[in-house]
N, C-alpha and C positions, 0 to 999 in steps of 0.2 A: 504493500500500500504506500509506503514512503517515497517510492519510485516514483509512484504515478502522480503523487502530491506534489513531487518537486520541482516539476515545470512550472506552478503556480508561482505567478511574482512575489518577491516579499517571505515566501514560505520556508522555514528550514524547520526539517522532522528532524527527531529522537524517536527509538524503537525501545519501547519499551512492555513485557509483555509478564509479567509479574515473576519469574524466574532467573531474571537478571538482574543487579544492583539499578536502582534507579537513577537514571544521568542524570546527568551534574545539571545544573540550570533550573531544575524543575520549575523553582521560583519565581519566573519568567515566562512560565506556560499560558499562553492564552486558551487554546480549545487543546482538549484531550478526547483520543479518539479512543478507547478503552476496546481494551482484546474482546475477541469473543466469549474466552476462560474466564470470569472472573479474577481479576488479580487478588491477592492473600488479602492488602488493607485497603480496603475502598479508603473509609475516613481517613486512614491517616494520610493516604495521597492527598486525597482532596485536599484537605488540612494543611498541604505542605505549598500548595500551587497559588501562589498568592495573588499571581494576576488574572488567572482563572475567567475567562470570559463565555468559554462555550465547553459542554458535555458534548458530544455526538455518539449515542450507543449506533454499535453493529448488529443489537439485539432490536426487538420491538416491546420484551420487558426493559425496565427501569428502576425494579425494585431494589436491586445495588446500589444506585446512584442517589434517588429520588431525596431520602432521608439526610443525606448527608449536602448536601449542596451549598456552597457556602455565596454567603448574598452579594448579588450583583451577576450571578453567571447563571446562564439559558443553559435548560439541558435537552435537550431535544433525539428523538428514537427513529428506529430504522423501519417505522411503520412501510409498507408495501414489498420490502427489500424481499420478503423469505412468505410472502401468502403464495406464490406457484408452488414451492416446494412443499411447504407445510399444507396446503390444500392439496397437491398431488399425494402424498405420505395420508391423509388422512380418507381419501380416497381406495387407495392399495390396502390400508390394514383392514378397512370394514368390508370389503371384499374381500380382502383374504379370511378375517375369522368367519363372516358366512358361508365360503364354501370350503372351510375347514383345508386351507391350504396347508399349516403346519402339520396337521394331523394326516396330510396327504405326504406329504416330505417323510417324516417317519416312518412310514409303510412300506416308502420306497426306499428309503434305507434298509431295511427289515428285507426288503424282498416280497412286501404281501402285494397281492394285490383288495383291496377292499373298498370293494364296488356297494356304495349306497348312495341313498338322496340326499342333498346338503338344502343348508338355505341359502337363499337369494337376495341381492339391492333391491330387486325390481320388486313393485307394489310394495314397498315400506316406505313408513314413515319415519325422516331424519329431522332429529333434533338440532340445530345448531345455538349452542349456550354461550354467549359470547357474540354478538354477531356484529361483527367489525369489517374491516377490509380486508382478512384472511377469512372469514364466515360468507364473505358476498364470493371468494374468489373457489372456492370451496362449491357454494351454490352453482354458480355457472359449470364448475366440472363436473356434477351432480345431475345436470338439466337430461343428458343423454339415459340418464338409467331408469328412469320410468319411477320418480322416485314424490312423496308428497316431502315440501321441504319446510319446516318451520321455525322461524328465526325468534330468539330472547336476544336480548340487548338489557343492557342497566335499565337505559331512559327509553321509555315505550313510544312509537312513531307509527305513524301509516306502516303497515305492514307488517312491524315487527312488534314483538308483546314485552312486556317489560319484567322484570326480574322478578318481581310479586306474585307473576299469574304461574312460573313456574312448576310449583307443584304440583296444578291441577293439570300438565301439560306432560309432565314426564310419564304420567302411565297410558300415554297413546304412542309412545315412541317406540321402533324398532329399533333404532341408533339413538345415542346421545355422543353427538359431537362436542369436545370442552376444550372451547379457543379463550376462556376468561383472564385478563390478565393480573397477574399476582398481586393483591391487596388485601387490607386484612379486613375487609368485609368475605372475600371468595375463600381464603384461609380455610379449610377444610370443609368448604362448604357443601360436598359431595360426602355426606355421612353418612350415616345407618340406614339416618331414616330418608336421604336423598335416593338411595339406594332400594329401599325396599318400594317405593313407591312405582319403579320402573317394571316394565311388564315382565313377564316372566317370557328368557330367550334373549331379553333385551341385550346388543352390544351396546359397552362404553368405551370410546375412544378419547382419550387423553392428550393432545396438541397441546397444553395447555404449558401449566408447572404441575410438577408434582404433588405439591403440599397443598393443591386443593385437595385431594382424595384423601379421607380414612384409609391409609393402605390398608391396618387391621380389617376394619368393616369391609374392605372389597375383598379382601381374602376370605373372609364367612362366604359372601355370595357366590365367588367362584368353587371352591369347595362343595357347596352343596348343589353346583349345578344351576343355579336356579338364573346369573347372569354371564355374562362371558366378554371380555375386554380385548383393548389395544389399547397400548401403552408406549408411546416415546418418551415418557419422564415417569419419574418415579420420587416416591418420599420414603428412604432417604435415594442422596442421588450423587454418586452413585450405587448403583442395588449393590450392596455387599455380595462376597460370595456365598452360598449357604442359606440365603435369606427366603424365607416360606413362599413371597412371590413368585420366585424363579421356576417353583414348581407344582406352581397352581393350575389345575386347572382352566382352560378356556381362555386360557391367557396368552397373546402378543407381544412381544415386549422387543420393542429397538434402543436403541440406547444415544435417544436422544439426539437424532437425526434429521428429522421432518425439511428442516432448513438449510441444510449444510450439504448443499447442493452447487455446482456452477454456475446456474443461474443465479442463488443469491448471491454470491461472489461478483458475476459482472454488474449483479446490482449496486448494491455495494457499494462498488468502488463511482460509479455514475451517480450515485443517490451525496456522498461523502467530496467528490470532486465539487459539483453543482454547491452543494450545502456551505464548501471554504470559501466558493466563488462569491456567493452572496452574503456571508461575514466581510471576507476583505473590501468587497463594494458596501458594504453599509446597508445593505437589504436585507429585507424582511425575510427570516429564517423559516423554514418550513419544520414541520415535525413537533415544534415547541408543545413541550408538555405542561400543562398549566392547573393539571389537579392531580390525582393518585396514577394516572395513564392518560 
């Protein structure tokens, strides 16, 4: 990325990615463009960059940053950068756990062949929980599967239902999509009883953070069969080895992938280029986060 920033007038980078000593000058940092790994100290970076003018995550959460910010500097997120990927990844796992693709992998490891009926996308109904610009980009890929699509969002709009009417919504769901971004209203907000209320068969796919979900409570329901998942994040994250998800039942699990794609890369780097372009002109920043997300 330092490369491609250094044509920019005026601009000279430091690479710094939390496993190096942090270079000298920091003091003098105006925008910091933060790995995609979490570095070890958010605060005490931040803490240290005194001229600090602009955050730009590579992520579309911001829950590392948000709390710590120190006054006078814009933090702004990588909204649109990873909704192809993270809508393609959530596309592929709920097709894959209805037509028991893993369970099809395994057989053919084995050597079996084991011919039965699976379930299907088509004629179900998909929950999207979250529905942002990765839930609209999600929708559009969704259009082709013969599928009924209903959108939750926080704040209720033409079309889409508001985060209130949710529980009377999740026991018509085949799928529960969970694009919610990490705050401590969503903080576990997929619990026992979010959980029980989904129909029985129902998949839940996770795009989301992991610390929305009771892992405990999702592990009851995979267990007894009664729900069956995909998972690109997990709580804790990463899944330990050994850890009871790893062999639950009905369960997908990637290891937090959805977006880490080439296409979010040449996003990216076009979303990150543009965004310096309009700091060093004195223009209006895009992205700007101005409440919890």
């Amino acid at each position: 990325m330092a490369e491609v920033l250094s044509d920019l007038p005026g601009v000279e980078c430091a690479v710094y990615d939390g496993t190096s000593p942090v270079p000298e000058g920091i003091e003098e940092v105006e925008v910091w463009i933060p790995p995609l790994v979490t570095v070890p100290d958010v605060p005490g970076t931040l803490a240290r960059m005194g001229s600090l003018r602009l955050v730009q995550t590579v992520t579309a959460g911001v829950e590392p940053y948000r709390p710590h910010m120190p006054e006078g500097a814009v933090l702004c997120n990588a909204r649109g950068v990873h909704d192809a990927g993270t809508a393609e990844w959530a596309v592929g796992a709920m097709i894959a756990v209805l037509r028991e693709f893993p369970e099809f992998v395994d057989a053919q490891r084995r050597g079996e062949w084991t011919y039965h009926h699976t379930g299907v996308l088509a004629d179900s109904t998909v929950l999207i929980v979250g529905y942002g610009s990765i839930g609209a980009a999600l929708e559009r890929r969704l259009e082709g599967f013969e599928v009924e699509t209903v959108r939750v969002a926080r704040t209720a709009r033409e079309g889409v239902h508001g985060m209130e009417e949710l529980p009377g919504l999740l026991p018509q769901a085949d799928v529960v999509v969970l694009l919610v971004p990490a705050t401590s209203d969503t903080a576990g907000m997929v619990d026992a009883a979010f959980l029980a209320r989904m129909k029985d068969g129902a998949v839940l796919v996770n795009a989301a953070r992991g610390g929305i979900v009771d892992t405990d409570a999702l592990i009851l329901e995979l267990k007894n069969g009664r729900l069956r998942a995909a998972l690109d994040v997990t709580a804790p994250e990463p899944l330990p080895e050994g850890h009871p998800l790893w062999s639950a039942p009905g369960v997908l699990i990637t290891p937090h992938v959805a977006g880490s794609t080439p296409a979010s890369g040449r996003r990216m780097l076009r979303l990150i280029k543009a965004q310096l372009s309009r700091y060093l002109a004195g223009e209006q920043l895009i992205n700007v986060i101005t409440d919890s997300y």
